[in-house]
N, C-alpha and C positions, 0 to 999 in steps of 0.2 A: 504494500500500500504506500502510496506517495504521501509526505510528510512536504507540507507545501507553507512557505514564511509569506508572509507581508511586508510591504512597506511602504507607506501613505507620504508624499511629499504635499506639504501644504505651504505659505498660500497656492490655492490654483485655480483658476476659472479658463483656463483654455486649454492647458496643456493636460496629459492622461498621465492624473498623479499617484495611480497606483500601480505599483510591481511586486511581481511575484516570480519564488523563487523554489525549485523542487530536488535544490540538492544542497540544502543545508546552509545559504547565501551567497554560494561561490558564483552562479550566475545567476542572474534576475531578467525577465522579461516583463514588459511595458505594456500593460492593459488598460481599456480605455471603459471602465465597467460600466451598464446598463441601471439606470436607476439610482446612480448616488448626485445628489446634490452638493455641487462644490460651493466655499464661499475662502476668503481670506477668516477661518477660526483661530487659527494662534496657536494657542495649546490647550484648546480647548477641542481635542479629536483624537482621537483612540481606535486601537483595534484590538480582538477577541479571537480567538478562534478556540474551537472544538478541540479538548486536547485527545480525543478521541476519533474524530475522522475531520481532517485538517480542512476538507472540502466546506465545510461551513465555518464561515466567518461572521460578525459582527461590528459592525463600523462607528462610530458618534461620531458626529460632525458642529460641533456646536451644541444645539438642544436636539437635535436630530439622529435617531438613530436607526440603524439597516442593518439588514442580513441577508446574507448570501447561501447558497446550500448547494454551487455548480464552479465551486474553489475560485470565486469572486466576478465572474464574467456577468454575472446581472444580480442585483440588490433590491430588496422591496425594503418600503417603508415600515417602521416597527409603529409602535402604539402603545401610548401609555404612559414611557415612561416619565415623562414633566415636567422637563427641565428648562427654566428661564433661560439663564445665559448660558448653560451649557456642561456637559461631562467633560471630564479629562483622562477618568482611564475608568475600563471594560475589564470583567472579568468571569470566563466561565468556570465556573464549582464541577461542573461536570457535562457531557451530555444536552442535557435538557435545562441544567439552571446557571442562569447569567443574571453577574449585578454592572449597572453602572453607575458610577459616582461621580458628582461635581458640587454644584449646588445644591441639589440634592440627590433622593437614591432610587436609582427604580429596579425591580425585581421582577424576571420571568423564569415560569416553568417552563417554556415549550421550546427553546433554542433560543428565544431573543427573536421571535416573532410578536408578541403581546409584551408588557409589562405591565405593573402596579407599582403605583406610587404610594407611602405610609405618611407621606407631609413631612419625611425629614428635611430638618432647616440644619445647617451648621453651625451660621452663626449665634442661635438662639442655645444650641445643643452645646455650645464652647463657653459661653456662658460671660460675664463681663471679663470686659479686658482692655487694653488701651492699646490691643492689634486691630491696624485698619480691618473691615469688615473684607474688604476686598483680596483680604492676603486666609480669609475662613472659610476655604473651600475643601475638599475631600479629593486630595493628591492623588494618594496609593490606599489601595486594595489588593486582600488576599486572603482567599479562603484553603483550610487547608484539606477541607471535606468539603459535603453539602451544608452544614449546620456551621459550625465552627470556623470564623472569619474577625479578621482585622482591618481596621482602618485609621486614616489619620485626618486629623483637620486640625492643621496648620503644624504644629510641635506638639500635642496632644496625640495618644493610640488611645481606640474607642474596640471594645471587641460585641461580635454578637453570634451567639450560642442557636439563633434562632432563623438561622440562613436571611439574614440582613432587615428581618422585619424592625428589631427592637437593639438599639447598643448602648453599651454602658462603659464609662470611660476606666481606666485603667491606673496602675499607677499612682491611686492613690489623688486622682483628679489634677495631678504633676504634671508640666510637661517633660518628653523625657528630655529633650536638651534645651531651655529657656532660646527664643529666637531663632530654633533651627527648625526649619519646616522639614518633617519625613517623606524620601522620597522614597523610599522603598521597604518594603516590609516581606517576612517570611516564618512562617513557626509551624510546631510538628508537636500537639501535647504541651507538655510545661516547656517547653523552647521557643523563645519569640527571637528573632533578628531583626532590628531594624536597624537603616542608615540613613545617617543626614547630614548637613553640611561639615557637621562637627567630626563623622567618626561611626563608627560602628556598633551598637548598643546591644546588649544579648542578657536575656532572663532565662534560668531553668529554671523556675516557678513557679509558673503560670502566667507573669507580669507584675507579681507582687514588688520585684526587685527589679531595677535595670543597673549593667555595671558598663562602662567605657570598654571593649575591648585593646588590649594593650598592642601595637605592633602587631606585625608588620604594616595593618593600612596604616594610613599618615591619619593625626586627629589633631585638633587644636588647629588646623588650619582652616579657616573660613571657607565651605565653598557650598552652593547650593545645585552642584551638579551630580555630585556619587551617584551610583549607580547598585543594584542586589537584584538578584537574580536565583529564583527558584528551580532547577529546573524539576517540568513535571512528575510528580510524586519517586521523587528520588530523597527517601528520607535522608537527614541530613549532611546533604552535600548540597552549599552555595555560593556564587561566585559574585566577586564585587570587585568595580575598578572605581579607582577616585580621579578626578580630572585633573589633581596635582600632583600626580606620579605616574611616572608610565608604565605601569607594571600591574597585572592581571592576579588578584587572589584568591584562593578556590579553601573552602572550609568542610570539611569533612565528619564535623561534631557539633550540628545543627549553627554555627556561629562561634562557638567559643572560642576557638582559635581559626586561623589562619595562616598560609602558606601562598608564596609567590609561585606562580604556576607559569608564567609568562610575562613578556615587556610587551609592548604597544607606542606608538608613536607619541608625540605629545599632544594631546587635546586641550580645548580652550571650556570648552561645552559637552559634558557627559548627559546625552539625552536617554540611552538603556545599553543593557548590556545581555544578550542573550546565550544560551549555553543551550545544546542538543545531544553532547554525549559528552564523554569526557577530555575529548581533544576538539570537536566541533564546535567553534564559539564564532558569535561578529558583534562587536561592537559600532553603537550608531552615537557619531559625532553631532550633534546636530546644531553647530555654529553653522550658520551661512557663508557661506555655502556649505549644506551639508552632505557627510560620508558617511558611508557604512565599510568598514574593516571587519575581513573575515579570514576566520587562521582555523585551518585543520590539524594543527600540533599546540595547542594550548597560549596559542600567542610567542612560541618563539620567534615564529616569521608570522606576518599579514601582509593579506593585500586588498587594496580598495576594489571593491568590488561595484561598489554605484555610490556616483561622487555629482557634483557642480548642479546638488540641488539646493531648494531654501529651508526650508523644515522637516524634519523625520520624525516618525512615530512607526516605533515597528511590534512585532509578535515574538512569543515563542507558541512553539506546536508540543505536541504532547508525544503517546505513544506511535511509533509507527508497527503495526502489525498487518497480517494477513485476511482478505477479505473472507466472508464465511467461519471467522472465528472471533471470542469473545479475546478482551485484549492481554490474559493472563490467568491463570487456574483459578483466582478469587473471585474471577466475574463466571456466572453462570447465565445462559441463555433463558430467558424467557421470551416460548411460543408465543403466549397471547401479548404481549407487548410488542414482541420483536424486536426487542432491547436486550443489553447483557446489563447485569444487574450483580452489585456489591453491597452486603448489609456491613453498615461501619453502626459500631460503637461511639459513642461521643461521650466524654467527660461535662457534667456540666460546672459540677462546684470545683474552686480550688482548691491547691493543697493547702491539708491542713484544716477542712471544711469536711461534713456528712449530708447527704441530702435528705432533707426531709418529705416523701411523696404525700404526707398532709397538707404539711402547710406551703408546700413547695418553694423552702426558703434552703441557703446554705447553712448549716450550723456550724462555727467555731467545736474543732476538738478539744480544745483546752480551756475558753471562755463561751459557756454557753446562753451568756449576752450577747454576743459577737454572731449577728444574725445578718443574713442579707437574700435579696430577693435576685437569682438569677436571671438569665435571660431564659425565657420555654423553649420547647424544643418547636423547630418548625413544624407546621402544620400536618406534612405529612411523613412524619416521623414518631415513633411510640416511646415512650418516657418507662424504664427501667430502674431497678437501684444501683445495680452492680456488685461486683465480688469487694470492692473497696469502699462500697457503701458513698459513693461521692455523684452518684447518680447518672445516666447513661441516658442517651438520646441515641435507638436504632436508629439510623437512617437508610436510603436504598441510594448509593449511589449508579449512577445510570451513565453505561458507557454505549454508543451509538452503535449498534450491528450493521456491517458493512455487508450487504449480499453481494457473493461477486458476480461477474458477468460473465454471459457467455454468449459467442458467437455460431449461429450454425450456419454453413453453408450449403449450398447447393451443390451434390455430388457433380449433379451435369450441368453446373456454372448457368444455369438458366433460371431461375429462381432467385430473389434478393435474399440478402443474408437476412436474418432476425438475431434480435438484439437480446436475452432475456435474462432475470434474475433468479428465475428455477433454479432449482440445485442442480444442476449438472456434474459436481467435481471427479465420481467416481466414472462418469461417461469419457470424459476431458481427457483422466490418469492415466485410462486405458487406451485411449483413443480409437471409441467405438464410432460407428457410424449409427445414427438413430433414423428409425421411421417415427414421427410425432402422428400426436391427432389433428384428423383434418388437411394432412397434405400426403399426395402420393409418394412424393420423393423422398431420397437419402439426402441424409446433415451430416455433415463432419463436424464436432465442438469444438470452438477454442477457447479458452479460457483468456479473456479480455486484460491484461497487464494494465488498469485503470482503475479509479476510486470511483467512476462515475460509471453511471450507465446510460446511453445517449436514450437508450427507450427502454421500456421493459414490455414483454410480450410472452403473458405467460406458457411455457408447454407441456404438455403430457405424452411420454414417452410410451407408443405403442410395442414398441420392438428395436431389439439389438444387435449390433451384425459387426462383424471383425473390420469389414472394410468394406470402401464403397462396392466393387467389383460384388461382393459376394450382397449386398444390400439391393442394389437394381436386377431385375429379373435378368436373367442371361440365359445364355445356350450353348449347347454344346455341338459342333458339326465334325462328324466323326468322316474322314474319308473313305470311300467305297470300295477304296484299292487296296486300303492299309486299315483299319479300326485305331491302330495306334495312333495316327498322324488325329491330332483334334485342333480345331479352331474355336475359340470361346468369343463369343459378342452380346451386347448388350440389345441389339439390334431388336426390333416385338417383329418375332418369328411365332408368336404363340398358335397363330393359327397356319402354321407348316409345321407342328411339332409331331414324331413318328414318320412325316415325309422327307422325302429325297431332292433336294437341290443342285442346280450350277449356279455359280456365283460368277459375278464381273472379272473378281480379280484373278480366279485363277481357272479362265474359261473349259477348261480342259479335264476339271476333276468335278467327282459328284461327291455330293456331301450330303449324308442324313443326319436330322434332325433331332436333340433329345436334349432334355433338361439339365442344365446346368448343377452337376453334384458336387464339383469341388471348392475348395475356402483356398486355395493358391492360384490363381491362375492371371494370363494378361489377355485383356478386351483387345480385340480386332475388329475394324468398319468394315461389315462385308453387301454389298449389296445382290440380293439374289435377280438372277437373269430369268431365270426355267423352274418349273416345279415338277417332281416328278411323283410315280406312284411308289416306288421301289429303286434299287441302286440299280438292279439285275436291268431293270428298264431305262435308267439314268445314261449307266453304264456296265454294258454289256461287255462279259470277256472276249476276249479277241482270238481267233483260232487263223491258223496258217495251212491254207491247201499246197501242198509240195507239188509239181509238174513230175508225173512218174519217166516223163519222155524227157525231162529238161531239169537238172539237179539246181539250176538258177533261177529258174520260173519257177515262182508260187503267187499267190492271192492271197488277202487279208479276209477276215469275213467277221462280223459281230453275230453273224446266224448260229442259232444254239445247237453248238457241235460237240458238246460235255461229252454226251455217249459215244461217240464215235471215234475218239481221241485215240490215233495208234492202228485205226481202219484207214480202207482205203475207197474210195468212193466214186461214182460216177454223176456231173451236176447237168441239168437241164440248161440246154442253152452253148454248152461244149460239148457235142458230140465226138465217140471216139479219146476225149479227152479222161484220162484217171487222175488222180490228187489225194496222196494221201495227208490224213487230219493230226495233226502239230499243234502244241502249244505253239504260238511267237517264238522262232531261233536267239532275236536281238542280235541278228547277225549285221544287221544293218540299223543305222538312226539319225533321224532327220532333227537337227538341232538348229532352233533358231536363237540369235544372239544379237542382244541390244547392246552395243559399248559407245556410249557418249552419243546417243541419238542416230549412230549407224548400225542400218539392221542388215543382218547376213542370215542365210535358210543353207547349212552345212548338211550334206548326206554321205555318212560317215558309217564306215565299216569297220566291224566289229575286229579286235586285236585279235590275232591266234591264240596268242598264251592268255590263258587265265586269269585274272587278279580277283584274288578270297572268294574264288570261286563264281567269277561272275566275267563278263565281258569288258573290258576296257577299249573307249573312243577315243580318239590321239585325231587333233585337226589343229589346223591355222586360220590367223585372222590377224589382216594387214601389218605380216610378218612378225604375229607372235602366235608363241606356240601353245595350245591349251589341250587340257586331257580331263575327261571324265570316268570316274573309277567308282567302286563301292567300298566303302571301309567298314571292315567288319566289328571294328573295337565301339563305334559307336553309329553303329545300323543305319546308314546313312549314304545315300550318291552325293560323291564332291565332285565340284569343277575348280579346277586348277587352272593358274598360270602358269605353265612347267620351266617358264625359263628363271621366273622370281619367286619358285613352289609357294604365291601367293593363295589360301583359299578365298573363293569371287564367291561362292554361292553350294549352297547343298537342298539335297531334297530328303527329307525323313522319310519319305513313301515306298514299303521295304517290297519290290515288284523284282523281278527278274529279271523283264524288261523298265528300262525306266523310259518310261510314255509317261509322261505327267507335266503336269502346267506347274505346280506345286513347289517351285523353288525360293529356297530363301534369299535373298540376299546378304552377300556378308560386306562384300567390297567392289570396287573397279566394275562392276555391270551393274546395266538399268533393269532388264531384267529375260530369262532364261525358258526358251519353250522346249520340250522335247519328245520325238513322236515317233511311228514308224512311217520308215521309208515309203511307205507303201500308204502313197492320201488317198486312195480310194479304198472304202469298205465295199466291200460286195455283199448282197442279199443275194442269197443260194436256194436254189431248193436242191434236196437231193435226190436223184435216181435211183442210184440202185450202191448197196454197199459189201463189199468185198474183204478178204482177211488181209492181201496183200495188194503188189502194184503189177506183178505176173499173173497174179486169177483176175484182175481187171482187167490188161491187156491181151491176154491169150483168151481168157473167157476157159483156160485149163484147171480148172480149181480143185483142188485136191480135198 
């Protein structure tokens, strides 16, 4: 599955300010999306994505917010969420639930198609203070389940147990660093990270405490660029770079410490910093002109990958997994949603605290004055005590089922492909060919290397077949001369099946007809010429009347001389004339030959000596020398080149004589006829039949 980034250049009102990138930011392409409303917002514009199937995105634009669900090429408008002057950053919980924060907060169940706004104000919620109003907005956000989230407005962390409906401030109502707005926030359980202008700040306690992280980031130096970086649900591992050192630092113990992982150029303006694996990171400059630096070895080397824009605001993506499966053993499939689904536990009280499902307050372990009212658990989530007695919020986190695709094509390329989301994968792995419902033809599957599916069309699989050949009806044409010799076609012969044919291509041989029985074979175009009732009638064997007066005279005859064979005979029409009955000698053969568009008709006399026990023909053609022999090792008449012992052609047809149209081509000819000498067939009647060619001619018969 393709794991696809964003990155929104803003101001824009002309140019196509968003890119996207599907190998981790090293390249990015230039899309001009359907449906978003651009305006000069500032930093008042954000993006979301699905950390489960990357193809859905989420945009704010001001008060304006969008989503996408086709990896950003068209955006509808969302609803609800109600914001006057505007969001700054997006965040999806999972799935299905997205918050986004500014002036105020809005929350959707459904991907960030709908929201609901609860009337949060900031400035009202931060409570007096002599910070412009205009600087009490809600920066950063981060959830680190469905229930269980953090937020800042302005130097203030606000947490809410109750997937963003209700928040209550932290810390003891402190800010955690006087004057430093939080830009970035991250926590896991009793582990909160946040960063700000100041420096690095990290509690194991749920937020009771916050302490300065000591070294290696730089702290004490003023900046309100730093940058933290979660990647998705990688328990505690996070990366953070400060725009006063160039140096990239990756924490392995939710924040508590710190390690230089990488250098980086020198930046002016840290606008975010994202992390994909553990060497995949790019950093977004977002001084104007802004850049995005991207390094696949942890920042020893980068390189600008998209530069000479004016504002950036980019993503991270989540898991990347396989379509057709949930994204890790703890999600399970559910049919009726068609969702994979995660039941999390949630902590509600802090440590230190018991909950109580009465009065559903926290109780102090120690001072059981020390009472306080948490946040409830989201709506749709069930309220528990737990093994630690601090109270539990099940919730169901919900990660998006990707169906994969697949394509079928048409065996016989005449038919358009279909698109569809059926389960096909064990069809795919085999690579069966399918008959579906509702069309005649064979499919081949292909399983679609995409996150999308351009259409879905759903199918039901009537039947299963190794391969196209053996899925389209065929046939089987056994030659009349030979049984062995078969030609297989797809051709609808079905009504000549049990008959006898001649075909165009190899006019010379009869072919009967019979159903197609094997799973190996190759399809041949054959078009039939002739129909017959039988082969006997197709093609009739060939008998040779000897001249008992003339050892050079004979006749050819198709007339059925079977019984006769070895007699000797007197025919109507030759008087005086006797002819004893012969198989064909093959003493003689009339070979016709195509080489490069010149035809030559050779009558060719049969060798004296033998070869494997059959007759070899030795002829010429415009001074080269060619021979036709029977090789016994693999049952077969070859034609030779004899002077470059090239093989031109063979015939599988195991005859005696080779009379046959039936040659294959191998090389060097177009193509090869062969016959007997003798082009007339005679139709005989017989006279009278004798033992020998002396009781015919003397009429002295013994």
């Amino acid at each position: 599955m393709i794991v696809r980034s964003y990155s929104l250049f803003l101001p824009s009102s002309t140019d196509d300010p968003l890119f996207i990138s599907d190998d981790f930011g090293q390249t990015w392409t230039n899309i001009n999306p359907v449906g978003l409303s651009f305006a000069s917002y500032g930093n008042t514009a954000s993006i979301t994505v699905d950390p489960y199937n990357s193809y859905n995105s989420v945009i704010t634009l001001g008060p304006q917010v969008f989503k996408s669900t086709d990896g950003g090429y068209n955006y509808s408008v969302s609803t609800g969420a109600g914001s006057a002057s505007g969001f700054h950053r997006s965040f999806h919980k999972d799935s299905t639930h997205v918050i986004v924060v500014g002036d105020t907060i809005g929350l959707s169940t459904d991907g960030g198609s709908t929201f609901t706004n609860y009337g949060y104000n900031p400035v009202v919620e931060y409570g007096p203070t002599m910070v412009s109003p205009s600087l009490l907005f809600i920066r950063s956000v981060y959830f680190e389940n469905v229930a269980v989230g953090y937020m800042n407005i302005y130097d203030k962390l606000y947490r809410s147990g109750d997937g963003g409906i209700t928040w209550t401030v932290i810390y003891g109502d402190n800010p955690i660093e006087v004057g430093y707005p939080i830009t970035g926030i991250s926590s896991e359980g009793d582990y909160i990270t946040v960063i700000n202008g100041n420096g690095i700040y990290h509690s194991s306690d749920f937020g009771v405490t916050f302490n300065l992280v000591e070294g290696p980031f730089p702290s004490g130096t003023p900046s309100d660029d730093n940058a933290l970086n979660n990647p998705w649900r990688n328990p505690g591992v996070l990366y953070a770079k400060a725009s006063t050192a160039n140096n990239v630092y990756k924490s392995i113990d939710y924040g508590a410490s710190w390690t230089v992982v990488g250098t980086t150029p020198s930046f002016t303006y840290i606008d975010s910093i994202h992390a994909y694996t553990g060497t995949n990171l790019y950093i977004v400059d977002g001084t104007g002109p802004a850049d995005i630096y991207t390094s696949t070895d942890s920042f020893s080397t980068s390189t600008i990958t998209l530069s000479t824009l004016n504002r950036t605001v980019a993503n991270d993506s989540g898991y990347a997994y396989d379509c057709g499966e949930c994204p890790n053993i703890k999600f399970t499939y559910n049919p009726v949603t068609a969702q994979c689904e995660l039941v999390e536990e949630i902590t509600i009280c802090n440590m230190g605290y018991l909950y109580d499902p009465v009065t559903k307050t926290c109780i102090s372990t120690t001072d059981p004055e020390d009472v306080y009212t948490p946040s409830l658990c989201p709506p749709d989530c069930t309220t528990t005590l737990g093994d630690d007695q601090r109270g539990r919020c099940e919730c169901i986190e919900i990660a998006s089922f990707i169906p994969c695709c697949y394509r079928l094509d048409d065996c016989a390329e005449v038919l358009p492909s279909i698109v569809t989301q059926t389960d096909l994968s064990d069809y795919a792995s085999a690579a069966n060919v399918l008959n579906i419902q509702g069309s005649d033809a064979c499919w081949t599957v292909t399983k679609i290397d995409d996150s999308l599916c351009s259409e879905n069309v759903d199918v039901i699989v009537t039947e299963v077949f190794e391969s196209c050949e053996t899925c389209n009806p065929s046939y089987a044409l056994y030659n009349c001369k030979d049984t062995g010799v078969v030609i297989y076609t797809s051709e609808d012969l079905e009504a000549s099946l049990g008959k006898t044919v001649q075909i165009s291509e190899y006019p010379s041989e009869c072919w009967q007809i019979g159903p197609n029985t094997k799973t190996e074979f190759t399809l041949e175009e054959v078009t039939v010429a002739s129909e017959f009732q039988s082969c006997a009638i197709c093609n009739p064997p060939l008998y040779q009347l000897n001249n008992c007066f003339n050892d050079d005279s004979f006749i050819i005859t198709d007339s059925d001389l079977l019984n006769l064979i070895g007699k000797t005979i007197s025919i109507q029409g030759y008087p005086g004339l006797c002819f004893t009955v012969t198989e064909p000698t093959c003493q003689c053969l009339s070979i016709t030959l195509v080489i490069d568009g010149d035809t030559e008709i050779f009558t060719v006399n049969a060798s004296t000596a033998l070869v494997n026990g059959r007759y070899q023909y030795v002829f010429s053609f415009s001074g080269t020398n060619y021979f036709i022999a029977w090789d016994i090792t693999l049952t077969r008449w070859e034609l030779y080149n004899s002077d470059t012992a090239t093989l031109l052609a063979y015939s599988p047809v195991d005859l005696k004589c080779i009379y046959s149209s039936y040659w294959i081509i191998v090389t060097g000819v177009d193509s090869v006829v062969t016959a007997s000498c003798s082009n007339t067939l005679y139709d005989i009647n017989v006279d009278q039949v004798f033992s020998d060619c002396e009781c015919c001619t003397t009429k002295n018969c013994k």
